[in-house]
C-alpha positions as CSV (number, residue, x, y, z in Angstrom):
1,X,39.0,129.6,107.4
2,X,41.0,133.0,109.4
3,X,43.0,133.8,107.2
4,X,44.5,136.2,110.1
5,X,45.2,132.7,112.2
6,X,48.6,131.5,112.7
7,X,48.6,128.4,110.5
8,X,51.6,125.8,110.3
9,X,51.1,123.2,108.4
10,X,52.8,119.8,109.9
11,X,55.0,117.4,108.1
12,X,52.7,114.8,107.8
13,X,50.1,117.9,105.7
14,X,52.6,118.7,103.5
15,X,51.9,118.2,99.8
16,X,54.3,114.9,98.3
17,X,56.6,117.0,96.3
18,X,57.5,119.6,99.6
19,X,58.0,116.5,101.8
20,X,60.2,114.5,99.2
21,X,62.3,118.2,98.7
22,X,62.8,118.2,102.2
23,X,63.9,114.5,103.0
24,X,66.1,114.8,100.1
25,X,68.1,118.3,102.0
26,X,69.1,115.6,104.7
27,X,69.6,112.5,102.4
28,X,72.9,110.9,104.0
29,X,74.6,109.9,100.5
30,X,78.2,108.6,100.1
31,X,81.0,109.8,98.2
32,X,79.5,109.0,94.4
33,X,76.5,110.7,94.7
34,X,76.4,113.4,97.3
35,X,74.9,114.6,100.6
36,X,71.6,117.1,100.8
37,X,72.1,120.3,100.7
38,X,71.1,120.9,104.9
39,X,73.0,117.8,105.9
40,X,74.7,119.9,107.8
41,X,72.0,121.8,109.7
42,X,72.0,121.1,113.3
43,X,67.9,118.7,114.7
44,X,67.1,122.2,116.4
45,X,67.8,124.3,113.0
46,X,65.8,121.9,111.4
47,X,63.0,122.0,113.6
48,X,63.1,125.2,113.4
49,X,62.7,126.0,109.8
50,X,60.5,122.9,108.9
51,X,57.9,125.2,111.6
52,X,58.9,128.4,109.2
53,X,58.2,126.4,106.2
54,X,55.1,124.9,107.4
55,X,54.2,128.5,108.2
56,X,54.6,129.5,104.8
57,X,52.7,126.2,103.5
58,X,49.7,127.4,105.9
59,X,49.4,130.4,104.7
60,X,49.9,129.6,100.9
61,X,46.3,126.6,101.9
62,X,44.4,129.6,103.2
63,X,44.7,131.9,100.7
64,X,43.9,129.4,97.9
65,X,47.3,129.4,96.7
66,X,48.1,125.7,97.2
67,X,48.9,123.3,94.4
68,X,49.9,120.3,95.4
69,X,51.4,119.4,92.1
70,X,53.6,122.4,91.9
71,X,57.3,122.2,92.9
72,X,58.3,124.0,95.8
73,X,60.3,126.8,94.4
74,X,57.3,127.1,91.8
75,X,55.3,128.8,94.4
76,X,57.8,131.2,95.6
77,X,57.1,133.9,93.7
78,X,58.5,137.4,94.7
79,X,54.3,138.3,94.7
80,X,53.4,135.7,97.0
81,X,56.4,136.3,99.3
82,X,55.3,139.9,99.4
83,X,51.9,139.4,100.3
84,X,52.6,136.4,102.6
85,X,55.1,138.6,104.3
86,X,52.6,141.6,104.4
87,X,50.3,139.1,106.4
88,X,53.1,138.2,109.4
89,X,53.6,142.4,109.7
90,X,50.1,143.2,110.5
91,X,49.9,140.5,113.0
92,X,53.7,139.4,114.4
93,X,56.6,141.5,116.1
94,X,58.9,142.4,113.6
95,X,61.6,140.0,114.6
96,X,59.0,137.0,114.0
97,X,58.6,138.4,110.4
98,X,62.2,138.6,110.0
99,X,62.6,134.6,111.2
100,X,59.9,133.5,109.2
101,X,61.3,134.8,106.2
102,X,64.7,133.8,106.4
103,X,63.6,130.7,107.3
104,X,61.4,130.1,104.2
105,X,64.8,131.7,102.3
106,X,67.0,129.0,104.2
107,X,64.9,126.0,103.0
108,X,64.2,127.0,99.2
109,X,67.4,128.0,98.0
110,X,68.8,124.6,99.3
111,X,65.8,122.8,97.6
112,X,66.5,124.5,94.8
113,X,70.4,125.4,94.9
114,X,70.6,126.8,90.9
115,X,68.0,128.7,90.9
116,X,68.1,132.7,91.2
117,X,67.2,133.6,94.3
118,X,68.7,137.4,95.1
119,X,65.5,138.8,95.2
120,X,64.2,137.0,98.1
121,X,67.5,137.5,100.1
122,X,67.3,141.3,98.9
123,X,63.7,141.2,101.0
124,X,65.4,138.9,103.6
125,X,68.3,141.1,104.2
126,X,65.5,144.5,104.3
127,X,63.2,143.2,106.8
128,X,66.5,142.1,108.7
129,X,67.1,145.4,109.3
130,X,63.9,146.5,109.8
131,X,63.3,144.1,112.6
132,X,67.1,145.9,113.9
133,X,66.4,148.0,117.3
134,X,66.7,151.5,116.1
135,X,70.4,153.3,117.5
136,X,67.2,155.3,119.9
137,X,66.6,152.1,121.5
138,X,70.3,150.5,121.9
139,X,71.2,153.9,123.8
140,X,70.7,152.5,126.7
141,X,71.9,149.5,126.7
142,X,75.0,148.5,129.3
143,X,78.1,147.4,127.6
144,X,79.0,143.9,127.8
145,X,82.2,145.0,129.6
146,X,80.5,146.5,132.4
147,X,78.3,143.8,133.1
148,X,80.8,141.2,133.1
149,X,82.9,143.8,135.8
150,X,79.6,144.0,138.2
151,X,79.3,140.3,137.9
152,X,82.3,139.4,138.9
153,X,81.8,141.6,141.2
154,X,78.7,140.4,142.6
155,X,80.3,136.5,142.3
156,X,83.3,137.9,145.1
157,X,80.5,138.7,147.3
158,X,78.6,136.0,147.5
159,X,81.4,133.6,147.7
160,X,82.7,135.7,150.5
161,X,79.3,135.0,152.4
162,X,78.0,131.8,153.7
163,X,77.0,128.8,150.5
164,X,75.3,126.4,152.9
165,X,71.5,127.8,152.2
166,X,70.0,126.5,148.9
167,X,69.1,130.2,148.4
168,X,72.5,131.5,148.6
169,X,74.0,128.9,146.3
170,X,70.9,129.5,143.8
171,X,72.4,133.1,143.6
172,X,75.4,132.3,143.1
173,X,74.9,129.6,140.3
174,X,72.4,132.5,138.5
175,X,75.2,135.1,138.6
176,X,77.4,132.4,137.2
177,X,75.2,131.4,134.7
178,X,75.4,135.2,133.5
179,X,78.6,135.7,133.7
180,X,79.1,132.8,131.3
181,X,76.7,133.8,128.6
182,X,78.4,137.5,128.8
183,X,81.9,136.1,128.1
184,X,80.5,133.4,125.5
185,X,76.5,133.1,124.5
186,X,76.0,129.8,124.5
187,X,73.0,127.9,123.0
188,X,70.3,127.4,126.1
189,X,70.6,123.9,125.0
190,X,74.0,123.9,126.0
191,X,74.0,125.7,129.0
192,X,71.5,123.4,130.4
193,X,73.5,119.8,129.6
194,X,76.6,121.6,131.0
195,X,79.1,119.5,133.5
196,X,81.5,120.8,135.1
197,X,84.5,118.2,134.2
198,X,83.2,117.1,130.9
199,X,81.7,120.9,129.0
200,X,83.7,122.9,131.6
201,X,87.5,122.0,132.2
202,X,90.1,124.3,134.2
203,X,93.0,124.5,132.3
204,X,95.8,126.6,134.2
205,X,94.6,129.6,134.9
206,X,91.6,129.0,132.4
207,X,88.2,128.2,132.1
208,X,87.1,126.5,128.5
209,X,84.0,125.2,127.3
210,X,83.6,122.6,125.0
211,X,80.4,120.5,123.3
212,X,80.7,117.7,120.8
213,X,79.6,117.9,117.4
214,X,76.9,115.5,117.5
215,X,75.4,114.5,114.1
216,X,71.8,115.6,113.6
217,X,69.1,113.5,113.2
218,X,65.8,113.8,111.5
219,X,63.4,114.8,113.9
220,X,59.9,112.9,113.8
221,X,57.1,114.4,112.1
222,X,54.8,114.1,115.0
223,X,56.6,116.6,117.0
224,X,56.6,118.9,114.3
């Protein structure tokens, strides 16, 4: 097997005691004996780090570090980590190593809330920064401020011109569209179910945005 391939295990590969650690985080519960610990997390955060764990789960099959019998939190050793995470910086953008790691962190110290686990944020919380533009790079940068001015801007023009060509109102919904995530950076998600009259009211001289909490629901192993 590469062991320099991306690897990520699915649900359905994962050894019985990391699946049954995992379907207990989102176990519903009732008031006598408690929620999981990630009952809270959002179906996209999930999906997100079930791909981060599966990552780590990969990587931990081909290097021959795998056993099956093992708790979870008995494999995360501050060795492994190191080694695993020494893997993801020869081959992946330093933000992807970042995300990969605090995604493993995310999902083991809520399988294993007692536990001691400041080392592993200690590393976390490094390669956070690390993964940081440098000040070099944020130099040039526009301020948010000035952005949102030229938008505006650039929305008084093209409502001043003719709307009735599909091209001209595409313009003007993109410049919209940027202006909104200036002012407030909405999840993609959002933005893309968003209706005027139902996510975007006008209330006096305002604009607000608003999104139900929806509760999150376990998303299917196969599209993991």
């Amino acid at each position: 097997m590469n062991r320099q391939q991306r690897i990520e295990l699915p649900l359905a590969a994962w050894p019985a005691p990391d699946r049954a650690a995992w379907e207990d985080l989102f176990r519903a519960g009732d008031i006598l004996d408690g929620q999981g610990a990630a009952i809270h997390w959002a179906e996209a955060t999930r999906h997100t780090n079930a791909k981060h764990y599966g990552r780590w789960l990969g990587w931990l099959a081909a290097n021959e570090f795998m056993d099956g019998d093992l708790a979870p939190w008995a494999r995360v050793t501050s060795a492994r980590v190191d080694a695993y995470a020494r893997s993801l910086i020869d081959r992946l953008a330093p933000r992807t190593v970042a995300s990969a790691l605090i995604g493993l962190k995310c999902v083991v110290q809520r399988m294993r809330p007692g536990h001691d686990w400041r080392w592993l944020k200690d590393l976390t919380n490094r390669l956070d920064r690390w993964a940081t533009p440098s000040r070099e790079c944020r130099e040039w940068a526009v301020p948010a401020s000035d952005i949102f001015t030229r938008i505006l801007a650039e929305l008084a023009r093209c409502a001043g011109g003719p709307l009735g060509k599909r091209r001209d109102q595409l313009v003007f919904r993109d410049t919209l569209i940027v202006a909104i995530l200036t002012v407030c950076p909405i999840r993609l998600r959002n933005l893309a179910m968003m209706e005027i009259g139902k996510h975007l009211d006008q209330i006096g001289s305002e604009w607000h945005l608003r999104f139900e909490a929806t509760r999150p629901r376990p998303a299917s192993p196969s599209t993991w």
